[in-house]
Each structure stands twice: as C-alpha cells, then as structure tokens.
N, C-alpha and C positions, 0 to 999 in steps of 0.2 A: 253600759260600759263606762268604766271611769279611769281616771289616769291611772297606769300600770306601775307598780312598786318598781324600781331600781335599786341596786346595790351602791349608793354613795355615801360620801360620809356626813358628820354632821357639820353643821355649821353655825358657827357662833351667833348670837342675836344681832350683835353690832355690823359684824358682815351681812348679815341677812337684809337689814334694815337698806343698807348701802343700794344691795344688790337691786331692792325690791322697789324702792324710789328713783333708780337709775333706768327702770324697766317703766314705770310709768310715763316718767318723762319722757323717752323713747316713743312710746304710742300718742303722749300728747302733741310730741315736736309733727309726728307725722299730720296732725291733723292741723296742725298752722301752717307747715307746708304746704296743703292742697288748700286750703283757703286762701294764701297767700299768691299763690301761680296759676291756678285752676282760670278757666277763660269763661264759664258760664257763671252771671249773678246767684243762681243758685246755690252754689260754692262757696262762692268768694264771700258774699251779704247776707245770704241765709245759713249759711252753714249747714247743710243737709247732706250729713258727711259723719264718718263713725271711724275710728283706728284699735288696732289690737295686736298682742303678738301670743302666739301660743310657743306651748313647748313643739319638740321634735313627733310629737303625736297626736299634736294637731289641739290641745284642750288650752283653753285662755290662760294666760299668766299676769299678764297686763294690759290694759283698756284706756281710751283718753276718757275727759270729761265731755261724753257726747252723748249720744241720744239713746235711749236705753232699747228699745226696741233690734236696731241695730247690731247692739253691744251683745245682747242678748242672743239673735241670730248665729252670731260669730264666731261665741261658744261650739258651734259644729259645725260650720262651712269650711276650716280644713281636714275634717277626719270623713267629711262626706267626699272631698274634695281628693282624699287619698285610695278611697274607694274605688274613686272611676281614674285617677292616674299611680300607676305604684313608682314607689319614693323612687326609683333605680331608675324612672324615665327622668326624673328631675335633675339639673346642674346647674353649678353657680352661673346666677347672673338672668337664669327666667324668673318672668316676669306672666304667670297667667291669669287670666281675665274668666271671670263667669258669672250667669245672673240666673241659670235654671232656681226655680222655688224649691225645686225636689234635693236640689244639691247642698244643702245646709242654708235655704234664702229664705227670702220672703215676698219678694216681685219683684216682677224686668228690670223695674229702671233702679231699682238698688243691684249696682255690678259691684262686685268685688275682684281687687288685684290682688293674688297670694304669690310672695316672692319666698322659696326656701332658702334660709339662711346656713351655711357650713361651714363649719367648724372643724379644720384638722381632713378633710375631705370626707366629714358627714354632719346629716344634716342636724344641728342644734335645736333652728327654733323655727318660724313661718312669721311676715310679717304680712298684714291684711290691711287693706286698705278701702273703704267700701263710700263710692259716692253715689247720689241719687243724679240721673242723668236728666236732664230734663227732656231729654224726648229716647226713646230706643225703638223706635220707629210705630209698625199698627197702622190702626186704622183710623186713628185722630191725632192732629198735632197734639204733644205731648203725652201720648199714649195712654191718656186715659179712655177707654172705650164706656161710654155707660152702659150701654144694651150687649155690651161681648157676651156671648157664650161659651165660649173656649180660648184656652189659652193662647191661639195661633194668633188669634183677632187686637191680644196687647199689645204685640211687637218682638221682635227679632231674640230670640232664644240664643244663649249660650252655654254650650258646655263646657266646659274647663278645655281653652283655647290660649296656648303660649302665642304673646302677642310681644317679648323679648327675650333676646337670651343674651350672653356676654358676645355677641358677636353685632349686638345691636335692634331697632323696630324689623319683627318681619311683616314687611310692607304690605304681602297681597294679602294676610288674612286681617291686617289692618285695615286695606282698602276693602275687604268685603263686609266689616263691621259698619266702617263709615257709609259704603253704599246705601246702607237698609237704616239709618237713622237721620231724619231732620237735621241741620244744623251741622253738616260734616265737622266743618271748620272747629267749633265752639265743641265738640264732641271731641275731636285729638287732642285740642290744648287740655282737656280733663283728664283725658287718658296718659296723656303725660306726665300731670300734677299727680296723680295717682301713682305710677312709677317714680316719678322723683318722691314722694313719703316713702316707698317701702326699699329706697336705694340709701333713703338716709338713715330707716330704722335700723338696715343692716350695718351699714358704719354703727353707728351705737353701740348692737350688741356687740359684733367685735370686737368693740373696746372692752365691753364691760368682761367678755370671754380673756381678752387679751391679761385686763387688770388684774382678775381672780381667779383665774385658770378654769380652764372645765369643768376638775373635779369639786370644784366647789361653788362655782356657779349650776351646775347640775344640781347639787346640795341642798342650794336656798331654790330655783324651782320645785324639788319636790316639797322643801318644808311650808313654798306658799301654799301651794295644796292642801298640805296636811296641818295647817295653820287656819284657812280658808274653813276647812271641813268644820275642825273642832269650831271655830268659832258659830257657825251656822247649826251646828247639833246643839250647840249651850244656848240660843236664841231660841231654835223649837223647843229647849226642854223646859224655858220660863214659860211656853202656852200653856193653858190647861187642856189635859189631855180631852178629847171629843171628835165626834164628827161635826161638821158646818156644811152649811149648804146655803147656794145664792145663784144668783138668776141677773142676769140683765139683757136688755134687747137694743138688737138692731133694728132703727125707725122700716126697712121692707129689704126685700132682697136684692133691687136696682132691678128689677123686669115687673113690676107693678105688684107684687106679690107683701102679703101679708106680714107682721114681723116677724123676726127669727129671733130668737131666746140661747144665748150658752147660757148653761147651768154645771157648775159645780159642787163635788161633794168632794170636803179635804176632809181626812182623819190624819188628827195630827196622836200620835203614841211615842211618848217619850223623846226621843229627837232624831226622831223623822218624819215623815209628814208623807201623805199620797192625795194625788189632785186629779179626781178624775172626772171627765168631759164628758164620759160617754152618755150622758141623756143631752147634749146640747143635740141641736135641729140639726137634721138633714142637710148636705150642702145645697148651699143657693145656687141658681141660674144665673148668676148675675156676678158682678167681682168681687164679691163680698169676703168671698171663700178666703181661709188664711191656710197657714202650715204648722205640722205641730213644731216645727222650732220656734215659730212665732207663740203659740201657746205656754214652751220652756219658758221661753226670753222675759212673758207676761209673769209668769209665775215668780220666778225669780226676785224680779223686780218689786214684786207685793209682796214676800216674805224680808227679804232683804228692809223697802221701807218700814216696815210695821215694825221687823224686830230684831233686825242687828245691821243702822244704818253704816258700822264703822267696817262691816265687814270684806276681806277685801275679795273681788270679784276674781274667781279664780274656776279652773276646773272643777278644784276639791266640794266649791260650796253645792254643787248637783249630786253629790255623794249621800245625801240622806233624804233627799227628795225624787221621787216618783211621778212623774208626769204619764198618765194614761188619756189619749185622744180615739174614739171610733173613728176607723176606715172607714169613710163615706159621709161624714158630717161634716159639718161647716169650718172645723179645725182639721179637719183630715181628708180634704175632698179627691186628691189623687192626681196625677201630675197632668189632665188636661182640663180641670178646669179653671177660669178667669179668678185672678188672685188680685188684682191692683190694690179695689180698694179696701182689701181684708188686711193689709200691712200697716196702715193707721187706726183706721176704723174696727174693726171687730178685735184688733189688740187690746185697745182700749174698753171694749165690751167683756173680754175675758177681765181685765185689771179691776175694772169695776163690780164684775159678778164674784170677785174674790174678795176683795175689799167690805163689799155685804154680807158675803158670807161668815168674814173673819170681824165684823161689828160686833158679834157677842162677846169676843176675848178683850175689848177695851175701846169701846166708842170713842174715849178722849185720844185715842191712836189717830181717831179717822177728819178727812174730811168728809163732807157733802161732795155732792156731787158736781163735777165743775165742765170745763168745756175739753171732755175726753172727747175729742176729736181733730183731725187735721184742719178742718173750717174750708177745704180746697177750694180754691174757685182758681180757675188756670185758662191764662188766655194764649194762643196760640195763632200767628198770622206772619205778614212779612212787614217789613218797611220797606220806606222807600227808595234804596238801591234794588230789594226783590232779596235780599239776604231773610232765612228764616227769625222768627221769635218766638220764644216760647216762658212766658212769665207762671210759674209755679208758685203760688203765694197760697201759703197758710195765716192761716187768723184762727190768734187766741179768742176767751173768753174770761167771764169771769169766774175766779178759783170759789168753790166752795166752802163757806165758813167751818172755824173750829169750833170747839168746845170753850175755846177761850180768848177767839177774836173773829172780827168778818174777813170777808174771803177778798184779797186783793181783785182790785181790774185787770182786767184785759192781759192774760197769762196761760203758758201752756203747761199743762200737768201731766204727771205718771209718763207714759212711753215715748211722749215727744219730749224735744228740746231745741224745735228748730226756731231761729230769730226772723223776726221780718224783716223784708229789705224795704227800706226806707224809700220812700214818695221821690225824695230829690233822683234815685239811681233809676226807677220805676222812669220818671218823664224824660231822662236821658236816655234810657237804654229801649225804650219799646212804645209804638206809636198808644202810647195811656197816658192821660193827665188824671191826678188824682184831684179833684174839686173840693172834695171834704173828709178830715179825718177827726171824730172825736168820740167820748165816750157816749154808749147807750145808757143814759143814765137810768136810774129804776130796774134796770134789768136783772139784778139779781132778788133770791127770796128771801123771803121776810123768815123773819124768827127774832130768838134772844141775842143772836149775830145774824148781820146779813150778808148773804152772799156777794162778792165781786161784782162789779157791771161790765156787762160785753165791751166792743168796739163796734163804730159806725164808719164805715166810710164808702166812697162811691169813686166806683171809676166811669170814666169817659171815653169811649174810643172814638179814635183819630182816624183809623185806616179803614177802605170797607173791607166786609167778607172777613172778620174776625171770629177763629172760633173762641168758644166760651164752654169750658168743659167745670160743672161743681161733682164733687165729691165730699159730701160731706153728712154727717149722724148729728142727731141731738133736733132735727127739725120736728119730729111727732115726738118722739118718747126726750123729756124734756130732761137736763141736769135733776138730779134727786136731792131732797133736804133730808136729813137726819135729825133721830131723836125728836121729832114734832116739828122741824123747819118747814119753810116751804117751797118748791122747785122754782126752776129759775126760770127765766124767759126762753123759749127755745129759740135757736136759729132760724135764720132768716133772710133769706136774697134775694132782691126783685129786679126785674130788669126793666128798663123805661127807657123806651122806642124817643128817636128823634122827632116823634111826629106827638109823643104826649099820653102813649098807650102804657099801658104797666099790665105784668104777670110774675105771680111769683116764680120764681124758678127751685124743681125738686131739686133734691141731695145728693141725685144723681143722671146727671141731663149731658148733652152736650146738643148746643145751639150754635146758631150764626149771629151775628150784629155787624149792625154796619157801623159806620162815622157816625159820630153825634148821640148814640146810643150808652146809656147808663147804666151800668151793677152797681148796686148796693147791696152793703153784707151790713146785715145786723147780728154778732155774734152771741150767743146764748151767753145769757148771768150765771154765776151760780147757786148752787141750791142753799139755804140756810140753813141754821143749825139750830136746833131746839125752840120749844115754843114761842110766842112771845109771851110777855108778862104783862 
C-alpha cells in the first residue's frame, strides 16, 4: 500500500520548499520538547526518543533528526494504528498511547503518542511522538527479561488506548498504566512530555494550514511523496542492475542456543529493488525476535545511506521498494513472541547483512564493521528514600574504518543515535559511581586504516540487591574488517564481587549485585579496512 493519489493542485517550488522545512521543524521542536520536560534521564540526557508527523493516512511526511530505527518504525504505526481505531472514533484534542509490536512497533518500552490533527473538522495530519520508557513493567526492573519466552514475560502491553481527549488526562486508564510500570512518578511526567510535543506539533501545523491553506498545503504533502519517490527510483537506477546476497549473525538466541544468521537477497532492476529475508533463521526462544516494520525501517536506512543521502524521508520513498519477511522467522515471528532485544540488536544485524551484501556495487560506499549494537548494560534497584531506579545506558564503540580514513572512537552507527548520559547525572541520579571512564586503546582492527577503539569504563554499586540486566551483540561474532582488514576486538563485561571474584557476564543475562560490586564494559573496536601494507 502506498500513499493514495488525491486531486490537488500543483504547487510552486518556493511554496513547497516553505511548506516542507516548516514540517521538519515541527517534528524536530517536538523532540526538544520531550527532552526538555520529560522527568526520566533517559529522555532528558540520552535522548532515546524519535518524532514524526504523517499525512491524514497515516504515511511519514516529516521526521526530527533522531534515531533511525524509530523513524523507521513510524512509517506504519499510524496506518496500523487506523486499522484497530477507525478515524470517526477520533476527535480533536486525543491523545492515544500504544506500544503493541504487532501495531506498527518494535518493543514495549518504545510507546508511542499518536494525536490526530483537524483541519476545517477533518482530519489533516497525525502527529507521533515515540519515547523509550525505561521500565513498562515485566519481569525485571527495566523490562528487559533475558530468558523471556513470550511476550507477556516483557511487560504491560498496549493497544491503542486514548489516554487524552479535549476534555483533559482520563485518569483511571492512566492510573492503570501507571499501576503495572516501575517508577509511576517518572513514568506520568514522560507521558506528559509526550503529550505536550504532539499539542505543540499540532499548533504548528495549524499555522502552517492556516498560512497556505489546505488546498495547497495538501499540494506540497503529495508533491513530498512524489519528490521522495522519484528521487529514490533515480538512486536505485545508478546501482547496477543484479541480485546480492549477505549474511550476518546474531552472537546466540538469549536461551543458550547457537547463532542465528539473517540473510538477504536484494535484486535491485532499474529503480526498484526487492529485499528478501525469507532464508533468515527461524525465530528465537529468546528476545531476539524483531518485526517486519523493524526489517522496512533497516532497509530503508541502508539504501537511503549508500545511495541517496539528501533524500527526503517520506512515504513516497517505499514506493519502489519491496520488503518481503517469512512468517515465523526471526523478522517475522508473530505477536507472542519476546521482541526486546531484536529492536536494537538484530536491527542492526539486518543493516549489516545488507550492507555486505550491497559491498559489491562500491566498497568505497562502506564501512567496516563497527559497534552495531546497543552495548546495554541496565541497572535497575531503589535508593535510598525506596523511590524506584532504573539507569538504561548504552555504550558506543568503535566506528569502522573507510577506504580512505580510520574508523573514529567510541561512536554509535546505522540504526541508533542515542547519546550517553554523562557520569556527573549517572552519580546524582542513581545509587552508581562511575570510578573510570576511558578509551579501550588497541581495540580496533588492523589494516591499511584502523578501526576506532571501544570505551572502558566501570561502575560501582552503592546500594545492595541491584539488578543488572546486559543486552547486548558483538561478544562472539566480532565487528568485521573489509576488503583484507581485520575484525575488531569484540565486547566485553565483567563483573567483580566486592570480595575480588570476577566472571564475565553474557550478552544477555540479568543478575543481582550488591554494594561494592563492579561492571566493567569493554566496548568492541572496529573492524579495519583493507590490508596492511
């Protein structure tokens, strides 16, 4: 399905231009807003947070500068979203909430606020607002379950649930969200940051409805589309025409099991292209599992980098692209099983299995292989009033060298874009001192360029009966070098007892620690790039 033709008229470039930069800015203001107001560090200092507005049928028009995975997703969480509510239940002024994976997502704690915007007394546009929560309830603080085997086990499901309408918060379906998540408190104040972006996005459009009228704001919506498309058909038509095929693996499936491999075969024919999954591996036991909007979102994202960066993110640009996923694999595993950490992790395994496959249309396109993964290590406990905590820290690596330079430190690539929160917020806000932060030096691969070096650093806990949840890839199957480089140091977390004991910790664990007890994250280098000489 792609956005449907309408009868409007044309519109001028310089008006288009207007329109189409007024519409950005719109999704980007939304995403300062909720870092701005938002009550959990995750928000505020990591920014693990995405904005968008589509048109009146639910397809992207405009996006902030956030996290592509996300962004990605977002493209069909209101037309999935319209599916299970029809427009005629909607009126000015709601505000609905949902975090199913089945419904245009990607996992629990990524919820999204879709508020409909109306225009004249129908609806124009949808403004989205999507923060990652740091806890939605489950079976471990911060809901990452390692050993889950179904969906129930990550936490508190939402179906498209009006959580405002013009008449103001309705409270008991709000108090039954807050019931069933960690952190009431710190959980409203989000949910309200998220409301106030898509209260401000709709002022915006307004205006911009107001400025240039409907019929000609409708005008420049369709012509993004149909701007978006062509420009992404004229990018597939500079590939050479072929089929590719590539492969990358997930380090096991999170229940002790062997790796699991997506593989990809694109045939790209004049300008359009088809990406299909179906020989990737059977779904995992474990939360590995993703959705095939997450598979689009991957896609996307690696055709867009490789070959038409200026392109603008729109509905239109899925218009010549074909994403096919098998029902019952690891991109398509069906709505009960465990998703968590297939929405960082095997994203990045699809990016990367594309990325190899598409190294024969121009290696100087690519890099090496870098720290495609979230790095999670997540601590979860109280302080001491008895108020919950819950610290979600990713850790970069290092980037994988080009063709024509080494690969930066300590950085995140392709589907993320989230920032670290700083050590000084970390020892104010949660019983953690950080004792040491610096680079893993050596850690990236040799070649003709070397790859990036990881990050080092160690925490300390304060409090006892701390949990300690890692989620993260890149510990067995390491960063890759290209063109004759060589891989990079893999990931690495150990934990060290107050008493002087040490074990490394998997990639996917969740443990206890007391006081005095030490994580250390040694993040993966990157891989190099071509021989050395």
């Amino acid at each position: 399905m792609t956005p449907r033709a309408v009868a409007v008229p044309s519109v001028d470039p310089v008006t288009l231009e207007v329109i189409r930069n007024a519409l950005n800015a719109a999704a980007e203001e939304m995403s300062l807003i909720v870092m701005r107001s938002a009550r959990s560090p995750l928000l505020r200092e990591a920014g693990d947070l995405s904005s968008a507005l589509t048109d009146a049928d639910g397809y992207l028009i405009a996006q902030g500068r956030d996290i592509p995975m996300h962004l990605g997703v977002m493209s069909f969480t209101v037309r999935e979203f319209l599916k299970r509510v029809p427009r005629q239940r909607l009126a000015p002024g709601d505000v609905w909430f949902l975090n199913l994976p089945e419904v245009g997502g990607n996992h629990l704690p990524d919820v999204k606020a879709i508020r409909p915007v109306f225009v004249d007394a129908e609806i124009r546009a949808f403004a989205v607002s999507l923060a990652h929560w740091a806890d939605i309830g489950g079976a471990m603080p911060g809901s990452y379950v390692a050993n889950a085997v179904d969906a129930w086990q990550e936490g508190l499901r939402i179906p498209p649930l009006r959580l405002f309408s013009a008449a103001g918060v309705e409270r008991e379906k709000l108090d039954l969200v807050l019931a069933n998540v960690r952190g009431a408190a710190e959980r409203e104040g989000d949910i309200l940051a998220q409301m106030a972006a898509t209260r401000a996005a709709e002022e915006r459009l307004l205006q911009i409805f107001a400025l240039h009228g409907a019929p000609t704001t409708r005008a420049a919506i369709a012509a993004i589309h149909d701007r978006a498309e062509a420009q992404m058909r004229a990018a597939l038509a500079a590939v050479p025409d072929g089929v590719y095929e590539g492969e990358d693996w997930l380090d096991d499936d999170a229940a002790g099991g062997a790796p699991l491999a997506v593989r990809v075969r694109v045939t790209i024919r004049g300008d359009a292209a088809v990406f299909d999954f179906s020989a990737t591996d059977d779904a995992a036991r474990g939360p590995v599992n993703t959705t095939p909007f997450i598979a689009a979102a991957s896609v996307f994202y690696v055709v867009k980098a490789l070959y038409g960066p200026d392109i603008q993110p729109s509905g239109g640009c899925y218009r010549p692209l074909q994403i096919i996923t098998r029902p019952g694999s690891l991109l398509d595993p069906g709505p009960e099983r465990p998703v968590v950490g297939g929405n960082h992790e095997t994203s990045q395994r699809i990016a990367d299995a594309l990325f190899l496959a598409l190294e024969a249309t121009g290696p100087q396109r690519l890099s090496a292989g870098g720290p495609t993964t979230s790095g999670l290590v997540l601590f979860g406990g109280r302080r001491a009033d008895g108020a919950w905590t819950t610290l979600y820290e990713t850790h970069g690596g290092g980037e994988g060298a080009r063709h024509d330079r080494d690969g930066a430190p300590v950085i995140r690539v392709h589907m993320s874009n989230v920032m670290n929160t700083p050590a000084e917020v970390i020892e104010a806000e949660y019983p953690i001192r950080i004792d040491c932060q610096r680079l893993r030096c050596g850690s990236g691969g040799g070649g003709r360029h070397r790859g990036g070096d990881g990050l080092h650093r160690e925490y300390r806990v304060l409090c006892d009966d701390m949990s300690v949840t890692s989620m993260f890839e890149r510990r067995v199957v390491p960063p890759y070098g290209l063109q004759g480089g060589a891989a990079g140091a893999p990931f690495r977390v150990t934990v060290v007892t107050g008493a002087g004991s040490s074990y490394d910790l998997s990639g996917k664990a969740n443990v206890r620690l007391a006081a005095g007890d030490r994580v250390i994250v040694d993040s993966c280098g990157g891989g190099g790039y071509g021989a050395a000489g």
